[in-house]
Each structure stands twice: as structure tokens, then as C-alpha cells.
C-alpha positions, 0 to 999 in steps of 0.5 A: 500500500503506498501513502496516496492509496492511505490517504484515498482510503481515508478520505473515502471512509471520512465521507462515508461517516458524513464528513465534511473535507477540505481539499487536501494539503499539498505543501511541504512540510505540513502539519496536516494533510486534510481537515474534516468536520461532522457537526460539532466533531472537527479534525485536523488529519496527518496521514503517514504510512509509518506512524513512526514518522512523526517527529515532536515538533509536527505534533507540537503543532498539530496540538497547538492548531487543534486547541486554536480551532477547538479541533482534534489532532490525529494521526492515520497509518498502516504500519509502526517500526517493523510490523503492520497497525493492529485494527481496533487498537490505539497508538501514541506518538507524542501525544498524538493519538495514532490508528489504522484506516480499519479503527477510523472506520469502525469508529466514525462509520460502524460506531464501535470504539476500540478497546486496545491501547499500544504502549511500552511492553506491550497492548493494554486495556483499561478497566471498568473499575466499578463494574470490577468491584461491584463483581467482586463484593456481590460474591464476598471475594476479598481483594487477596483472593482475588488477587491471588486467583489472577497472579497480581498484588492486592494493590494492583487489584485496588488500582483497577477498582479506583483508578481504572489503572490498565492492564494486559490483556490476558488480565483482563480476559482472565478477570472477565472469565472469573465473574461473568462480565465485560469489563474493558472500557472503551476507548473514546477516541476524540476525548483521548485525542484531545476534543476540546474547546480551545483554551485562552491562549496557548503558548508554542515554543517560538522560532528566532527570527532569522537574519540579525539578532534583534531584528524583525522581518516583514513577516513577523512585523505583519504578525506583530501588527495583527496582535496589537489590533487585539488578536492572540497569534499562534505562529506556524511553521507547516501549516497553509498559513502563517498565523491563526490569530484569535480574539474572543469573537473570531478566528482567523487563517491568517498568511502573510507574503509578498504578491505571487503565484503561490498565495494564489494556490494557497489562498485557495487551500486557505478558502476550503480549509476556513470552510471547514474549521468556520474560521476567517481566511486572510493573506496580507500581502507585504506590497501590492495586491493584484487581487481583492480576494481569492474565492473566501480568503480576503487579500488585504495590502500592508498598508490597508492593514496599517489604517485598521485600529482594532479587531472589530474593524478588521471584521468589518473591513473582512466583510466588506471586502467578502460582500464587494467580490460577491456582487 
């Protein structure tokens, strides 16, 4: 199977769920390969055949995006070092949940979450740990000899009643067969990959501005600008645009560049991935722009930018220019 086969089977079984999907990523480096939307469910998606590919510093990014857009982050694959994804279980790559294109599909299209964890030694499951000791009491069986039946301590026993700790799988297939009852917890895959609203304000570590020390360039001076109208700005490194700039009423893909070939393409990225994420898209042009606007993304020149007082303004000021290319 080769990465773009994955990513067409992804992207298949996404539609299939009833999702919505932005086109797909097509720069280099990137954080994400697709975003898609159900409802309220938003994801931002990396696709790598080997899981293993993800290195912190992309999934440093693709927490801080999922967090700004009230997202969640996850990594799709087929294999890890040496051997092929098992289905119906979950992987962890820099706190980044990982799975198979068969788990995706029993998740979001089947409606059945996986019960395996991969980790360090080995698969786990977590436990139900109510149902474990309401088992347990209603025979009169003691934590020792329960313990004891099972090859583990009284305290690891005590752990899987009141903390839910995971255990192996035999364990729990072992303890299920004393008392009668499922007791593997299913594994809610968007709360695992961190489905959240976003934060107040999220802190990424931050890149030193090139060229000499205590010097600026014109992108970071742009960006600069947009924080003093009022907005939080999260820089990127792998992501379409520059920027997400956020205030208490809006979100915005922000990219920042020079007038060229290439903000067109990847204002049009820009336009179908706002669609998605029901964010605001905007590229400030350092210069002069021969375009207003590129489909939804709004093209705002330097120094139509530098008259703008607040964040309400630029709104207005987005809006506007949205409703002129309309008519």
C-alpha cells in the first residue's frame, strides 16, 4: 500500500461517516494533510504510512492548531517500526493519538470504539473499575483472593477498582472469565485525542527570527501588527498559513507574503480549509495586491492593514471586502 492509496482510503471512509473535507494539503512540510468536520466533531488529519514518522515538533503543532480551532489532532497509518497497525487498537506518538484506516472506520462509520491501547511492553486495556468491584463484593471475594486467583498484588487489584489503572490483556480476559462480565472500557477516541474547546491562549515554543539578532522581518512585523489590533497569534511553521490569530469573537487563517503565484494556490487551500474549521481566511500581502480576494480568503495590502485600529474593524473591513467580490 503506498501513502496516496492511505490517504484515498481515508478520505473515502471520512465521507462515508458524513464528513465534511477540505481539499487536501499539498505543501511541504505540513502539519496536516486534510481537515474534516461532522457537526460539532472537527479534525485536523496527518496521514503517514509509518506512524513512526512523526517527529515532536509536527505534533507540537498539530496540538497547538487543534486547541486554536477547538479541533482534534490525529494521526492515520498502516504500519509502526517493523510490523503492520493492529485494527481496533490505539497508538501514541507524542501525544498524538495514532490508528489504522480499519479503527477510523469502525469508529466514525460502524460506531464501535476500540478497546486496545499500544504502549511500552506491550497492548493494554483499561478497566471498568466499578463494574470490577461491584463483581467482586456481590460474591464476598476479598481483594487477596482475588488477587491471588489472577497472579497480581492486592494493590494492583485496588488500582483497577479506583483508578481504572490498565492492564494486559490476558488480565483482563482472565478477570472477565472469573465473574461473568465485560469489563474493558472503551476507548473514546476524540476525548483521548484531545476534543476540546480551545483554551485562552496557548503558548508554542517560538522560532528566532532569522537574519540579525534583534531584528524583525516583514513577516513577523505583519504578525506583530495583527496582535496589537487585539488578536492572540499562534505562529506556524507547516501549516497553509502563517498565523491563526484569535480574539474572543473570531478566528482567523491568517498568511502573510509578498504578491505571487503561490498565495494564489494557497489562498485557495486557505478558502476550503476556513470552510471547514468556520474560521476567517486572510493573506496580507507585504506590497501590492493584484487581487481583492481569492474565492473566501480576503487579500488585504500592508498598508490597508496599517489604517485598521482594532479587531472589530478588521471584521468589518473582512466583510466588506467578502460582500464587494460577491456582487
Amino acid at each position: 500500500m503506498t501513502k496516496e492509496v492511505l490517504i484515498h482510503q481515508i478520505i473515502d471512509v471520512l465521507a462515508r461517516a458524513g464528513f465534511a473535507l477540505s481539499d487536501r494539503c499539498n505543501i511541504r512540510p505540513r502539519s496536516f494533510d486534510v481537515a474534516a468536520r461532522k457537526d460539532d466533531t472537527l479534525l485536523l488529519c496527518k496521514v503517514l504510512f509509518n506512524i513512526d514518522g512523526l517527529n515532536e515538533e509536527t505534533a507540537r503543532e498539530m496540538k497547538y492548531l487543534a486547541e486554536y480551532l477547538g479541533g482534534s489532532a490525529i494521526v492515520v497509518g498502516a504500519k509502526t517500526r517493523d510490523q503492520m497497525l493492529e485494527d481496533s487498537v490505539v497508538y501514541m506518538r507524542y501525544d498524538i493519538l495514532a490508528l489504522s484506516v480499519q479503527t477510523l472506520y469502525d469508529y466514525f462509520v460502524e460506531n464501535i470504539r476500540p478497546l486496545v491501547s499500544a504502549a511500552p511492553g506491550g497492548l493494554y486495556v483499561s478497566i471498568e473499575g466499578d463494574l470490577l468491584k461491584k463483581a467482586r463484593t456481590t460474591q464476598s471475594m476479598s481483594l487477596g483472593t482475588l488477587a491471588s486467583m489472577v497472579g497480581v498484588s492486592r494493590r494492583t487489584i485496588s488500582k483497577y477498582e479506583e483508578e481504572g489503572m490498565d492492564a494486559s490483556i490476558d488480565v483482563v480476559l482472565h478477570l472477565e472469565d472469573i465473574f461473568g462480565v465485560e469489563l474493558a472500557k472503551p476507548i473514546d477516541i476524540l476525548k483521548s485525542c484531545g476534543s476540546r474547546k480551545p483554551r485562552k491562549k496557548a503558548e508554542p515554543e517560538k522560532e528566532e527570527p532569522k537574519g540579525k539578532p534583534g531584528t524583525l522581518l516583514p513577516e513577523d512585523l505583519i504578525l506583530n501588527t495583527i496582535s496589537m489590533l487585539g488578536y492572540d497569534v499562534l505562529p506556524t511553521a507547516q501549516a497553509p498559513f502563517k498565523a491563526i490569530s484569535r480574539d474572543k469573537s473570531s478566528v482567523i487563517l491568517t498568511g502573510v507574503s509578498e504578491f505571487n503565484t503561490t498565495v494564489i494556490k494557497r489562498a485557495h487551500l486557505m478558502s476550503s480549509i476556513s470552510c471547514i474549521t468556520e474560521t476567517q481566511s486572510v493573506f496580507i500581502i507585504n506590497g501590492r495586491s493584484k487581487l481583492k480576494s481569492v474565492e473566501n480568503t480576503v487579500l488585504i495590502e500592508k498598508k490597508e492593514l496599517d489604517t485598521i485600529s482594532d479587531s472589530q474593524e478588521l471584521l468589518d473591513f473582512i466583510e466588506e471586502r467578502k460582500d464587494t467580490h460577491e456582487a
